[in-house]
C-alpha positions in Angstrom: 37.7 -38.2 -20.7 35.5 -35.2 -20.5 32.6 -35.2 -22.6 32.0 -32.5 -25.2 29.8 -29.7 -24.8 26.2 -30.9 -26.8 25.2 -28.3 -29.4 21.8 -28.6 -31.4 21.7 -27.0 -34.5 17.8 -27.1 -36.2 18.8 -25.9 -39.8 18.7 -26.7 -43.7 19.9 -29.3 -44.9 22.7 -28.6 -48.6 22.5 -31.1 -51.0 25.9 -29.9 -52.1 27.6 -29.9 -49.0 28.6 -26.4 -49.0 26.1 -24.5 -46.0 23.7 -25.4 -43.6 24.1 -28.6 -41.3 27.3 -29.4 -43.4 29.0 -26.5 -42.7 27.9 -26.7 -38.6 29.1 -30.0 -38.5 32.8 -29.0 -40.0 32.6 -25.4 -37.1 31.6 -28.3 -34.8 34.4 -30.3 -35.3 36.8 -27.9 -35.1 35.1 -26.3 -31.9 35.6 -29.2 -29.9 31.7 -30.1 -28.9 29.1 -32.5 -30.2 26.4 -31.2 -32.9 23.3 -33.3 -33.1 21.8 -32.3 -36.8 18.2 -31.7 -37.0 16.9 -31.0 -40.4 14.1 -28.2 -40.5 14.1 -27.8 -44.5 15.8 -29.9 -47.3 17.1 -28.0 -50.2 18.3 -28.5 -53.5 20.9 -26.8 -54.4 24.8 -27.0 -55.7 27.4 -24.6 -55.7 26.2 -22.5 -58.2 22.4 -21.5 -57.5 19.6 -23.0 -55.0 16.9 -24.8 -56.9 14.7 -26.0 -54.4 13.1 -25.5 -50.3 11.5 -27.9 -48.9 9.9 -27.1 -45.2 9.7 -30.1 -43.2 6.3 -30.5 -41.7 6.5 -29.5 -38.1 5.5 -33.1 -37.0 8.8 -34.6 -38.0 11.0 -31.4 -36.8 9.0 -32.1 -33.6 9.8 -35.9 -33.6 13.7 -35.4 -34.2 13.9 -33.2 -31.3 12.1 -35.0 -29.3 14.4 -37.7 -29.8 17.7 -35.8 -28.7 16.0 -34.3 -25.7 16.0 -37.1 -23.1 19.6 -38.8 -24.2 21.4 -35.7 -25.3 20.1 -32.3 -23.9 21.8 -29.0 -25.4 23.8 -27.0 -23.4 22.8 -24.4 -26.7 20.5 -24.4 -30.1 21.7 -22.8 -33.1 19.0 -22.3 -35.6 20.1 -21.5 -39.5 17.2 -21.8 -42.3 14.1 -22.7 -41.1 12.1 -22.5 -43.9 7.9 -22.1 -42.1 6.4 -20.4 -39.6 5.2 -24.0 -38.8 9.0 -24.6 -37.4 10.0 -21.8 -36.2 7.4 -22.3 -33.7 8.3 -25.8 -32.8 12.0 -24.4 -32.3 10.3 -21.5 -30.0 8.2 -24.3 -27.9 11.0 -26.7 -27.1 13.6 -23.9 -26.3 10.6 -22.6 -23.6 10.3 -26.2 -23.0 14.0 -26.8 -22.5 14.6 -23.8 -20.2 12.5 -25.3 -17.6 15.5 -27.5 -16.9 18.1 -25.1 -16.5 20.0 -22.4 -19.1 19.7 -23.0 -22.6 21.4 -20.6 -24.9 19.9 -19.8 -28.4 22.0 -18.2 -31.2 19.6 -16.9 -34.2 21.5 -17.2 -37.2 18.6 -15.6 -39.8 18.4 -17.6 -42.8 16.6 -15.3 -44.8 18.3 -15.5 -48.2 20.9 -17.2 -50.4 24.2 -15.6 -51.1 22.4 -16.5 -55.0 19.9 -14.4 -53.9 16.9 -16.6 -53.6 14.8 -15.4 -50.8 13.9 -17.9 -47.7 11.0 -15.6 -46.0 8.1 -13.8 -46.7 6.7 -11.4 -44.5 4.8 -13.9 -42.0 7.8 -15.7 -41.0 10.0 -12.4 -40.7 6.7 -10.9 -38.1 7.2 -14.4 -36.3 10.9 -13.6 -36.0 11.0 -10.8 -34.7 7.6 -11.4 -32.6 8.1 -15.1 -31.3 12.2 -16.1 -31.5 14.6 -13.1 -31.2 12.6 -12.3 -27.7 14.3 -15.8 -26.7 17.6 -15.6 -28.2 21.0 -15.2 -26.6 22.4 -13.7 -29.7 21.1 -13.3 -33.3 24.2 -13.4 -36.2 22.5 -12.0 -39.5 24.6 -10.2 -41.8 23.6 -7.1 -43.3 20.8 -7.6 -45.6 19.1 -9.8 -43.0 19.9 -7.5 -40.1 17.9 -5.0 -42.4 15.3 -7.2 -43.5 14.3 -7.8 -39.5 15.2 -4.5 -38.1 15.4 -1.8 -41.1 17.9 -0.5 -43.0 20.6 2.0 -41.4 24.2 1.6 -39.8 25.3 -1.7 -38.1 25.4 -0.2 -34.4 21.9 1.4 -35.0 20.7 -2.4 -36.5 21.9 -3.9 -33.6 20.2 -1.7 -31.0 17.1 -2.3 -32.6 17.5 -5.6 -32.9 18.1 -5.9 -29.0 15.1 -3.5 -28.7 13.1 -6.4 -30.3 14.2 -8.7 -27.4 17.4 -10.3 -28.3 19.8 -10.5 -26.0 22.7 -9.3 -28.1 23.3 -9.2 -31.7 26.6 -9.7 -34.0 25.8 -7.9 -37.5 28.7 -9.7 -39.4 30.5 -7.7 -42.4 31.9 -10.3 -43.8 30.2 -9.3 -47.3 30.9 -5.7 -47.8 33.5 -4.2 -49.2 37.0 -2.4 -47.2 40.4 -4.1 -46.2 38.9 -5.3 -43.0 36.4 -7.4 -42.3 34.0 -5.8 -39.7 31.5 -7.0 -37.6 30.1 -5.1 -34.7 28.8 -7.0 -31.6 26.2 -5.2 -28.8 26.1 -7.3 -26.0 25.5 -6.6 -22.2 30.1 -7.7 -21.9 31.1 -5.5 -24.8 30.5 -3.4 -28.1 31.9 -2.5 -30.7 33.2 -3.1 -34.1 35.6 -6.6 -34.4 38.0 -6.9 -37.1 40.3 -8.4 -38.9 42.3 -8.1 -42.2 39.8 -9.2 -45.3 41.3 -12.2 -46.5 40.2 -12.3 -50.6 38.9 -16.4 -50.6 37.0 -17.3 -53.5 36.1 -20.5 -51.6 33.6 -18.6 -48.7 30.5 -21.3 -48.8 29.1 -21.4 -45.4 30.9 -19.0 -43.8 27.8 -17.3 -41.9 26.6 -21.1 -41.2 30.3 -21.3 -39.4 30.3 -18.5 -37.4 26.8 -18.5 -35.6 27.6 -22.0 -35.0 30.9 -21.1 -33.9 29.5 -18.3 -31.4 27.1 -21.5 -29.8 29.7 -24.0 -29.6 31.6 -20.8 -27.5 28.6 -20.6 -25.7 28.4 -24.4 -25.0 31.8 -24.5 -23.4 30.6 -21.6 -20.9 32.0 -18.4 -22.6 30.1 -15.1 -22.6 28.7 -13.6 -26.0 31.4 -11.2 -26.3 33.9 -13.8 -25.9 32.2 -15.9 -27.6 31.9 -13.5 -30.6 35.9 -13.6 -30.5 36.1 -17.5 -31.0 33.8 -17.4 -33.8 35.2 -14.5 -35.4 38.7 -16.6 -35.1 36.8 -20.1 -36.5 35.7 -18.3 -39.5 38.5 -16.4 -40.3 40.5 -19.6 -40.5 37.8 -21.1 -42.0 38.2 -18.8 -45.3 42.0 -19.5 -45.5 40.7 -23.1 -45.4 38.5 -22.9 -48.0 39.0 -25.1 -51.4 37.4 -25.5 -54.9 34.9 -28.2 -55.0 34.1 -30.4 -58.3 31.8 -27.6 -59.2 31.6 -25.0 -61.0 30.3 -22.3 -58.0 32.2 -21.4 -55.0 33.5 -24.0 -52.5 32.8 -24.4 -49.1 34.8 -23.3 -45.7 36.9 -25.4 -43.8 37.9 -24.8 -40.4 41.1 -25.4 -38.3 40.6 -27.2 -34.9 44.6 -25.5 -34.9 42.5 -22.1 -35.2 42.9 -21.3 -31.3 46.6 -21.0 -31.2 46.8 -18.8 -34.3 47.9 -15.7 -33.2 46.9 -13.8 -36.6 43.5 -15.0 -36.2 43.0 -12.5 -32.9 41.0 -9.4 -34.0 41.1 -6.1 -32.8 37.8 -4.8 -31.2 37.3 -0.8 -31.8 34.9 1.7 -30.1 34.8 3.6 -33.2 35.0 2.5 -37.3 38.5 1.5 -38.2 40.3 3.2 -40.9 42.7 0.5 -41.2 44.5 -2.4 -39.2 46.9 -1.3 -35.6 50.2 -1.1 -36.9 52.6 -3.6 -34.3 55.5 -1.6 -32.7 58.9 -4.0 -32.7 61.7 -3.8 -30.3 61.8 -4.9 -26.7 59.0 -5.1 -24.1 58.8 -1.9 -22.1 58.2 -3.3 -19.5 60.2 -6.7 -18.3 60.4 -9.3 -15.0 59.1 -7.6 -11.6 56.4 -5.3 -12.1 56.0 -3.5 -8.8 52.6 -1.9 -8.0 52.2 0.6 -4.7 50.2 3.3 -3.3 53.1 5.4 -1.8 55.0 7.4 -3.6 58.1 6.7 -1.2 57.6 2.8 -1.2 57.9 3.3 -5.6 61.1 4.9 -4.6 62.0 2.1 -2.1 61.7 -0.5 -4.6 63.1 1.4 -7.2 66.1 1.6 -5.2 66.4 -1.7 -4.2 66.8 -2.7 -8.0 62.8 -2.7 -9.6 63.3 -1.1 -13.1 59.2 -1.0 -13.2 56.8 0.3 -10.3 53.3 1.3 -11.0 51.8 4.1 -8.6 48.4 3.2 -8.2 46.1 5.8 -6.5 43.0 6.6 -5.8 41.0 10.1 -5.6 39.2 9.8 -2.4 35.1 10.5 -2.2 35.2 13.8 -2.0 38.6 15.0 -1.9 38.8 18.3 -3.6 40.3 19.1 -6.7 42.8 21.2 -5.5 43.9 18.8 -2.4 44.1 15.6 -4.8 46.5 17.3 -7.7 48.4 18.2 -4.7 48.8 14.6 -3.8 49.3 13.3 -6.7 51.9 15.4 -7.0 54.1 14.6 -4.3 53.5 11.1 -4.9 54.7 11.4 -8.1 57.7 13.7 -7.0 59.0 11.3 -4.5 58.2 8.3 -6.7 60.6 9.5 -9.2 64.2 7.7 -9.7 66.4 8.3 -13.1 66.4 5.6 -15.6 63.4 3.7 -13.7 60.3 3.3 -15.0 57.3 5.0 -13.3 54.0 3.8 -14.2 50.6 6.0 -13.4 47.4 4.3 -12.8 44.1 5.5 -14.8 45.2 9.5 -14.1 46.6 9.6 -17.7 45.9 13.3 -17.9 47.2 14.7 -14.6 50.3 12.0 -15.3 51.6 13.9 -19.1 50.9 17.8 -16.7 53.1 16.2 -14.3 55.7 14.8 -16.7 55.0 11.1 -16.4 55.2 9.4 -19.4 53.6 6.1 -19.1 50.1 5.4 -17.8 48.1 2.1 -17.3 44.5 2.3 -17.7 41.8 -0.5 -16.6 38.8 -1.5 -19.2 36.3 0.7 -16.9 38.5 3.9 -17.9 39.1 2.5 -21.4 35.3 2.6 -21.7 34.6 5.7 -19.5 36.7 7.4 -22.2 34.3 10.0 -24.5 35.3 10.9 -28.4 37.2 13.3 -27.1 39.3 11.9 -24.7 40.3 9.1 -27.0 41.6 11.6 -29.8 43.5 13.1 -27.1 45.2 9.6 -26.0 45.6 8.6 -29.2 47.4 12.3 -29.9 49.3 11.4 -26.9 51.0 8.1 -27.7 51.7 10.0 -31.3 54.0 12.3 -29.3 55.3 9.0 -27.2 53.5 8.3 -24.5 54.0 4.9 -23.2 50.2 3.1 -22.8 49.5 -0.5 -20.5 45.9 -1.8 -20.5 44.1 -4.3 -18.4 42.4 -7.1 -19.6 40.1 -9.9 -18.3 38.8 -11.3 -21.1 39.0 -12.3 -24.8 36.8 -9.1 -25.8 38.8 -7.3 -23.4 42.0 -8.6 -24.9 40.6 -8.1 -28.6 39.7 -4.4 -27.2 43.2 -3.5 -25.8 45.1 -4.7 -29.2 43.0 -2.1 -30.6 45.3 0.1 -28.9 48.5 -1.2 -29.2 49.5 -0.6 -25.5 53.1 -1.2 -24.9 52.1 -4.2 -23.3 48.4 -5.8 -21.8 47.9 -7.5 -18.7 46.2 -10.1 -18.1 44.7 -11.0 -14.5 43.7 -12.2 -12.1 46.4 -15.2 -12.5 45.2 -16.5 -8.7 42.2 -15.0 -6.9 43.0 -11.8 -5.1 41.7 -9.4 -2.3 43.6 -6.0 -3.6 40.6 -5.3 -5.7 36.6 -6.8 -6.0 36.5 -8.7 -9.3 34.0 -10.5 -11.1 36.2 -12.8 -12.8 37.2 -15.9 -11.9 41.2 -16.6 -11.6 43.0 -16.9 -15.5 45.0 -20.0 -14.3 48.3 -20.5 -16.0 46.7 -21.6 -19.1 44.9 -18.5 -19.4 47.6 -16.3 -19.0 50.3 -18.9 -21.4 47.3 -18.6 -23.8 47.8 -14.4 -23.8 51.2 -14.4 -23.9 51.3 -17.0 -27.4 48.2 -14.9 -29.0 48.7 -11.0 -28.0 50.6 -8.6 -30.4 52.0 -7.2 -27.4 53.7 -8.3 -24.7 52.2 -9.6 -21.4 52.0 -8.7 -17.8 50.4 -11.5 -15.2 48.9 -9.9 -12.8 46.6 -11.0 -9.4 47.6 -13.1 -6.4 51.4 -13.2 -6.7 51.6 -14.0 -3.2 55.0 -15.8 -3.3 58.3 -15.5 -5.7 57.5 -19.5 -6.6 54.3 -18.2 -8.1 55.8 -15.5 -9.6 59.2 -18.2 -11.3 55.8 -19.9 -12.7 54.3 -16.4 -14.1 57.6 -16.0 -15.8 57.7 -19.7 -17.5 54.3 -19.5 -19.4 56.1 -16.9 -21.6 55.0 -13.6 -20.0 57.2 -10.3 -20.3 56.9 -9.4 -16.6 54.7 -10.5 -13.6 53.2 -7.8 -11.3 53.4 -8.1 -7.6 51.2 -6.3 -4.9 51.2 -7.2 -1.4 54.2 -10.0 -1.7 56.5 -6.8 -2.2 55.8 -6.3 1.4 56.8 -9.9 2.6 59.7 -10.9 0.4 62.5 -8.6 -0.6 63.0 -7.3 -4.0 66.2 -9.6 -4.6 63.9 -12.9 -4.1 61.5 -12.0 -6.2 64.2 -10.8 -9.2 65.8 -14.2 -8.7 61.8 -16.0 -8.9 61.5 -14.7 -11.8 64.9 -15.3 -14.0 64.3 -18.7 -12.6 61.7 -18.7 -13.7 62.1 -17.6 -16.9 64.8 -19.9 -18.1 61.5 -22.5 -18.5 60.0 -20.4 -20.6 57.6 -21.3 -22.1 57.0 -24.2 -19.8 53.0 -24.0 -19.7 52.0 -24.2 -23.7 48.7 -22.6 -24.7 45.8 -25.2 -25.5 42.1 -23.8 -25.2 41.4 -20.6 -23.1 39.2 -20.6 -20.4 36.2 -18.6 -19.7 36.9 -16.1 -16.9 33.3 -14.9 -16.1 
């Protein structure tokens, strides 16, 4: 049996169970890994109001770490309330210490203040924040009253910057407080920004919920995801921790329970947006748009080919050419397009998504680059676009990427590479089947596997994790198209043969 990822989590201690270690232990649990609970402050508190802080001397947060290190070394440190100077300090010489050995993440959740209101720091400890830990952190998780305590009041995105600008490595300013019919966090990390949401869910029971998510987004990190992935999971965790919420014997609110069950939940996904959400994607219904063999070419006349040898979907991928003039590449495009055409197939454009509607194409696939190369602008004008019916497929790599593409509601979102391939330089590593069985159970859209379908038996197993089509690239030129239509309703009669468990990191 594998052995769970080891978290440490250096936080307060709840007398009434609700927050602090209590609550990391619970997002532990359901993440899968091993917390080892070190106390920095004991409090007195119950669900109503906190009564009581009490620092630990440095000595005995010193001794308790000291401890863990030689029998069970982190792979990540959370830290929650703190409490002193004096320990925040400890935390900052034993994460220099235990980076020596090898990576060591370090979420900053900033305990500065009870959802009661009691404040947790004075002015010395926030100048050692921001001077001595967020230089060392992975990520820092405050919400907005701490991200403006540390960094100064303003929007989220501008917090966040400046937060980095202090030296954290990325920074999650959670929403989960404020007001609207979402709930919206945004994330700045090197993998993605942008603003993650989900539908508010109105839970009276919310005790813990910040404790949850930053240990949530270490646990992630633990099991080797990136922040922005990361951010995802926890986002999930402590979305499902709210619905699990329930009344205590007190008279306050109670505490958050997490689902271990919360990674299969297809309504816990959010939606990542490059710009402030007015409200939650509306799902269109119906059939995929795209189903089975997914044929992808360079040539105008191989589309054609294929479409005439039964493909109902072929995407023309091209490429402008260093410096191929403007005049010479709409030409091309052009009579690619023109001699791709066929009636009643489906001919899908790669990344040219304006030249495609001049030229009467109505369906475009776009890769994240281009999703994020797109200005203000050009994303009213998409948008404007698929108003009037233009048919939208988007890549995706990742679970940000994934949670940024059902921002979109694309007709359907691919997922790749399934196996490694040599069609395009990637930095990801290979989905797997479980990977792409995991997309197909959790996206609000259909699924395309895409990357190394070498042979139709790869493709009959594409088709049995549940996907709505598989793509094929260079098999199209050693198998005909009838092997590769019977691979896949083969395959597809085993659907959903590969069930989704955890997803894997693929950077």
């Amino acid at each position: 049996m594998t052995r769970p990822p080891i978290v440490w989590s250096i936080a307060g201690l709840d007398s009434g169970g609700g927050a602090g270690l209590s609550a990391d232990q619970r997002a532990a649990d359901a993440m899968g890994v091993h917390l080892c609970a070190v106390a920095a402050a004991v409090t007195a508190q119950n669900s109503v109001a906190v009564e009581g802080i009490f620092p630990l001397p440095a000595l005995q947060i010193e001794a308790q770490l000291a401890a863990l290190a030689g029998d069970l070394p982190p792979r990540a440190v959370k830290t929650g309330l703190l409490g002193s100077v004096e320990a925040l300090r400890v935390v900052v010489r034993w994460i220099d210490r235990l980076r020596k050995g090898g990576e060591v993440a370090l979420v900053v959740d900033p305990v500065l203040r009870a959802s009661t209101g009691v404040g947790f720091a004075g002015e010395e400890l926030l100048r050692a924040y921001r001077e001595e830990l967020l230089p060392r952190a992975t990520v820092v998780t405050p919400n907005r009253d701490e991200a403006a305590r540390l960094a100064g009041a303003g929007e989220a995105p501008a917090q966040a910057q400046a937060l980095r600008r202090l030296g954290a490595g990325a920074a999650c300013v959670t929403g989960g407080d404020a007001a609207g019919a979402l709930a919206l966090d945004w994330l700045e990390a090197p993998q993605g920004r942008g603003w993650q949401a989900l539908p508010r869910r109105d839970a009276r029971h919310h005790h813990g919920t910040g404790c949850c998510f930053a240990t949530a987004l270490a646990a992630s990190l633990a099991r080797g995801f990136t922040v922005a992935d990361a951010a995802v999971l926890a986002k999930m965790l402590t979305t499902s921790a709210l619905g699990g919420g329930h009344a205590t014997p007190g008279a306050g609110a109670g505490p958050v329970h997490p689902s271990p069950g919360f990674v299969t939940d297809p309504a816990l996904l959010p939606a990542a947006f490059d710009e402030l959400p007015q409200a939650w994607p509306r799902r269109a219904a119906g059939p995929a748009a795209v189903q089975g063999v997914y044929g992808i070419t360079d040539r105008g006349a191989h589309a054609a080919a294929l479409f005439d040898a039964g493909l109902r979907t072929v995407q023309l991928r091209l490429k402008r050419a260093a410096g191929e003039a403007e005049a010479a590449w709409q030409a091309r495009l052009a009579g690619e397009v023109d001699a791709a055409r066929r009636p009643g197939a489906t001919l899908v454009v790669n990344d040219h998504w304006r030249e495609a509607l001049a030229l009467g194409v109505d369906f475009v696939h776009l890769g994240q680059e281009d999703l994020a190369a797109l200005t203000p602008a050009d994303r009213h004008d998409l948008a404007e676009a698929r108003r009037r019916g233009l048919r939208l497929g988007l890549s995706s790599h990742s679970l940000w990427e994934l949670a940024r593409a059902a921002a979109w509601t694309p007709d359907y979102v691919a997922c790749g590479p399934v196996w490694p391939t040599l069609t395009k330089a990637m930095p990801w590593r290979p989905q797997g089947l479980g990977n792409l069985a995991w997309w197909a159970a959790m996206a609000p859209v259909p699924v395309v596997g895409i990357g190394g379908v070498l042979e139709p038996g790869q493709l009959a197993d594409v088709a049995a994790t549940g996907a709505a089509a598989g793509c094929v690239v260079r098999g199209l030129l050693a198998h005909p198209v009838q092997a590769w239509a019977e691979a896949w309703r083969r395959g597809s009669l085993l659907a959903p043969s590969v069930l989704p468990g955890w997803p894997q990191s693929s950077l």
